[in-house]
C-alpha positions in Angstrom: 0.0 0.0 0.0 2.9 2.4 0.5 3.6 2.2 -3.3 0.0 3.8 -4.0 0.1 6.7 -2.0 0.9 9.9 -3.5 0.2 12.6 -0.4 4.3 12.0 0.2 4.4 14.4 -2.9 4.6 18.4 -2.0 1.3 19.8 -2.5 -0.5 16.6 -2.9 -3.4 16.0 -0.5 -5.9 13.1 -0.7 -8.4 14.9 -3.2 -5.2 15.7 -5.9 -4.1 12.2 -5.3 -7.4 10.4 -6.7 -7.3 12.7 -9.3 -3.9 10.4 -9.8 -5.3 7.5 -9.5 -8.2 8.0 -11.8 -5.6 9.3 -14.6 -4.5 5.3 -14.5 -1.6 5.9 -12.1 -2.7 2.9 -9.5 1.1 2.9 -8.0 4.3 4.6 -8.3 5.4 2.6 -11.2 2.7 3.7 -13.0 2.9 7.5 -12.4 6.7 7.1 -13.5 6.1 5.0 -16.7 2.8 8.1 -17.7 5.4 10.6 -17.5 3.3 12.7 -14.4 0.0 13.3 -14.4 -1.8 15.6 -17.2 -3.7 17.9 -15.0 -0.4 19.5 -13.6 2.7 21.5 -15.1 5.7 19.5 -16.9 8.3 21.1 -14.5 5.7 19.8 -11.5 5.5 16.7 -12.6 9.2 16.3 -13.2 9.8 17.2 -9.8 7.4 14.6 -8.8 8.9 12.2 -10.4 12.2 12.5 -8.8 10.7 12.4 -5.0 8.6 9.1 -6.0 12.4 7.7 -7.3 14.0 8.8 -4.1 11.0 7.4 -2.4 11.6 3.8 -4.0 15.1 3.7 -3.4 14.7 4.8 0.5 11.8 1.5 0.8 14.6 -0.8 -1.7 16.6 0.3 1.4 14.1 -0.3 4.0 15.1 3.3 5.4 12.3 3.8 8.3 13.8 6.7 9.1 13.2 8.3 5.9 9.7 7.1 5.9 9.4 8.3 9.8 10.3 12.2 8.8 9.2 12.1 5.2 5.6 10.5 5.1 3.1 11.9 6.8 2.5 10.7 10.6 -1.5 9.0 9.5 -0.1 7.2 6.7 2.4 5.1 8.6 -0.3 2.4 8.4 0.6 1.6 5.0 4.1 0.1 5.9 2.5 -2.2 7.7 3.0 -5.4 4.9 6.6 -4.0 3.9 8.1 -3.9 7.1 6.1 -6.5 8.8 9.0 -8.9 9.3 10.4 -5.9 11.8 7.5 -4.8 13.3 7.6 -4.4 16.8 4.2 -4.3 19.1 4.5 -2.0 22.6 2.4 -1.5 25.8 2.9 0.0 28.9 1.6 -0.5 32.8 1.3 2.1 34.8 0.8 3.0 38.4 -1.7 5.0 38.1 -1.0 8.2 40.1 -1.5 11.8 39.0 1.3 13.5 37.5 4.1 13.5 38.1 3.8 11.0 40.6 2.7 8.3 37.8 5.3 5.8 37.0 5.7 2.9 34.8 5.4 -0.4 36.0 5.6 -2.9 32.8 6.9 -2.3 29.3 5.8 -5.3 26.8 7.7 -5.3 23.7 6.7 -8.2 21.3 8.4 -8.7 17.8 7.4 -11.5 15.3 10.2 -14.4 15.2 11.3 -12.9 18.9 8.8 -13.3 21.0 7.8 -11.3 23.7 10.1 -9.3 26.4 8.4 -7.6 29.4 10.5 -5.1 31.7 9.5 -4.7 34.9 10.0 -1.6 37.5 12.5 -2.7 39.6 13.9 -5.7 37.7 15.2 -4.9 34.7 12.9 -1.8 33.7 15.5 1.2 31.8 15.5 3.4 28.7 18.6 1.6 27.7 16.9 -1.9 28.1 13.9 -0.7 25.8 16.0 0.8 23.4 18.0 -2.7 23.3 14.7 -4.5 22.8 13.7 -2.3 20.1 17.1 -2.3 18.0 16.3 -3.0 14.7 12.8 -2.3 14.8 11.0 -0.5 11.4 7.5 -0.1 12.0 6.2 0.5 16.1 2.5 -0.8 16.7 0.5 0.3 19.4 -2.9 1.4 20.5 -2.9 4.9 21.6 0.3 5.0 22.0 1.3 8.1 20.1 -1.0 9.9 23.1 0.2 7.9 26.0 2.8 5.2 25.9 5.3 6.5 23.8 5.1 10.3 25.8 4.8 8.5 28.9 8.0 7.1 28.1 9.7 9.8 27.3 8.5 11.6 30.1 10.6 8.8 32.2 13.0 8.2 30.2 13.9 11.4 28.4 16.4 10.3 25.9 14.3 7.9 24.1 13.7 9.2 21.0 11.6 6.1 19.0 12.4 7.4 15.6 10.5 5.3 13.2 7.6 5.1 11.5 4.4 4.7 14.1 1.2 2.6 13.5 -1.2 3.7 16.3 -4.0 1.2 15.4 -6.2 3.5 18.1 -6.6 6.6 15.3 -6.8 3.9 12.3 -9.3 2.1 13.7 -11.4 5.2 13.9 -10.8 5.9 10.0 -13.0 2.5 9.0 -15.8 3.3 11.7 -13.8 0.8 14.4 -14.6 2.4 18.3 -13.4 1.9 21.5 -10.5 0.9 23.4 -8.8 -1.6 22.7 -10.5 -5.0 24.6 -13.9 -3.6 23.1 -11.9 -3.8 19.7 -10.2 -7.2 20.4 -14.2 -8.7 21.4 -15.0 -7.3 18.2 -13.1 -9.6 16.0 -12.9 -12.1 18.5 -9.7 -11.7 19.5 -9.4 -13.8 22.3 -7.6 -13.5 26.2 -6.4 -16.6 28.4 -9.5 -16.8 31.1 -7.7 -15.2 34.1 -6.9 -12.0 31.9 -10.0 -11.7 30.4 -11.9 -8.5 31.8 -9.4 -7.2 33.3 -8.4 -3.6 32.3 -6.1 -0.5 33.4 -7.7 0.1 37.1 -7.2 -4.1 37.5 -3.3 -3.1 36.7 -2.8 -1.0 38.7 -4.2 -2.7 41.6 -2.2 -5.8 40.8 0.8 -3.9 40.8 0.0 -2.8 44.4 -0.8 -6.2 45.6 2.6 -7.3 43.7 4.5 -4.3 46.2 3.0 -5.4 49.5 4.1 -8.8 48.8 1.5 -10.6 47.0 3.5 -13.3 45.0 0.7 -13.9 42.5 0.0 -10.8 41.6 3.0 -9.9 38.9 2.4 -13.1 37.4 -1.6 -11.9 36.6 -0.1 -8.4 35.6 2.5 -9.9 33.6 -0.2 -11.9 31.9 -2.4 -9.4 31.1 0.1 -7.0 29.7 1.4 -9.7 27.5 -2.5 -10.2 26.5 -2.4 -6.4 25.9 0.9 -6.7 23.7 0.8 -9.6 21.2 -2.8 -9.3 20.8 -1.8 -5.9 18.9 -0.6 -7.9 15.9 -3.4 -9.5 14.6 -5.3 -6.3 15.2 -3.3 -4.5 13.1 -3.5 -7.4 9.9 -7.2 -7.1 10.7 -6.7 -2.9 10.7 -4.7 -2.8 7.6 -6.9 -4.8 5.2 -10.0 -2.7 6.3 -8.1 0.3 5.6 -6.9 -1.0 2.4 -10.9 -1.6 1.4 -11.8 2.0 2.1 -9.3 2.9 -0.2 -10.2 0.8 -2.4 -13.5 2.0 -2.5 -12.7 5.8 -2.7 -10.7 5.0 -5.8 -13.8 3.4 -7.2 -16.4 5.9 -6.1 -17.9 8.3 -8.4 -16.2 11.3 -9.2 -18.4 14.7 -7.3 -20.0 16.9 -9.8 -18.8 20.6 -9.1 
């Protein structure tokens, strides 16, 4: 999907960019082998054509970090299938307070072919140890993350700088009509949670996590469970995600043309 977007392009927004697309330019390859688009100057389109090379040659490359500062933060989505095999999914616990007494508790971090790594408060929990789990990482997955985990983060751990490309399933699930946090999601499309886990949410975290401090031995393990529920489960969220978001554009390529 990355290959069909054209809003990467200065001064294209999504109305010129079906214009594109309806000139027969489905994909990159296409605008490039048409010569531009006919609606727009030679010297424009020339220019054009240069940015979607460099653009090809950054994703031959796999450069997330050109994609992170070069393509507009709600289209991130659409790197989903390229950089799938270095995707990594993140969640945080928390305890709860008000600022700036809130502190994080659990960090799960679960990568495709890696499995999942959880860092706890007072184990093993640092901003070098997440940025050691994240090495290598090309596309982030979260849900709501870009409001709350990720600044959270930072806000602890103020050299963490997560430079690449962010799929926040949270505000692309609200572009197909998908509501609600993120278990109401998962119940959705039956996106299931081991039995002990299943109802809990934040407030139950947080209370674990105070049981776990005055002693109670159980009580990580059930936190560690959920937040591992809440981590991997963001994977086949995001499949699910992408191909609904790949429909509606679909569909606003095939849609009628508004009469001025």
């Amino acid at each position: 999907m990355i290959r069909k977007t054209f809003q990467m392009l200065h001064g294209v927004g999504p109305y010129t960019e079906r214009r594109i697309r309806r000139e027969g330019c489905a994909c990159w390859d296409d605008f490039l082998a048409r010569g531009g688009a006919t609606f727009t100057s030679r010297r424009r389109n020339e220019l054009w054509q240069k940015e979607i090379t460099r653009w090809g040659e950054a994703l031959a490359q796999r450069d997330e970090r050109f994609f992170y500062e070069q393509l507009p933060r709600g289209e991130h989505w659409r790197l989903f299938e390229v950089f799938g095999d270095d995707v990594a999914c993140l969640d945080i616990e928390t305890t709860g307070q008000a600022p700036p007494n809130d502190e994080t508790t659990v960090v799960g971090i679960y990568r495709p072919g890696r499995g999942l790594r959880q860092l706890v408060a007072g184990r093993d929990l640092s901003g070098d140890a997440i940025d050691a789990a994240l090495e290598g990482v090309k596309l982030l997955v979260t849900f709501f993350g870009a409001n709350f985990d990720l600044p959270f983060l930072q806000k602890e751990f103020s050299y963490l700088r997560f430079e690449y490309p962010h799929y926040d399933l949270c505000f692309a699930a609200k572009r197909v009509g998908i509501k609600g946090g993120l278990k109401k999601v998962e119940k959705q499309f039956e996106i299931a949670r081991e039995g002990d886990v299943d109802g809990l949410d934040g407030y139950a975290a947080v209370l674990l996590w105070q049981a776990h401090c005055r002693g109670d031995a159980s009580a990580l393990d059930t936190l560690l469970k959920y937040n591992a529920a809440d981590t991997e489960n963001l994977l086949p969220l995001a499949a699910i995600i992408y191909e609904r978001l790949c429909e509606r554009e679909n569909d606003l390529d095939a849609s009628p043309r508004r009469q001025p």
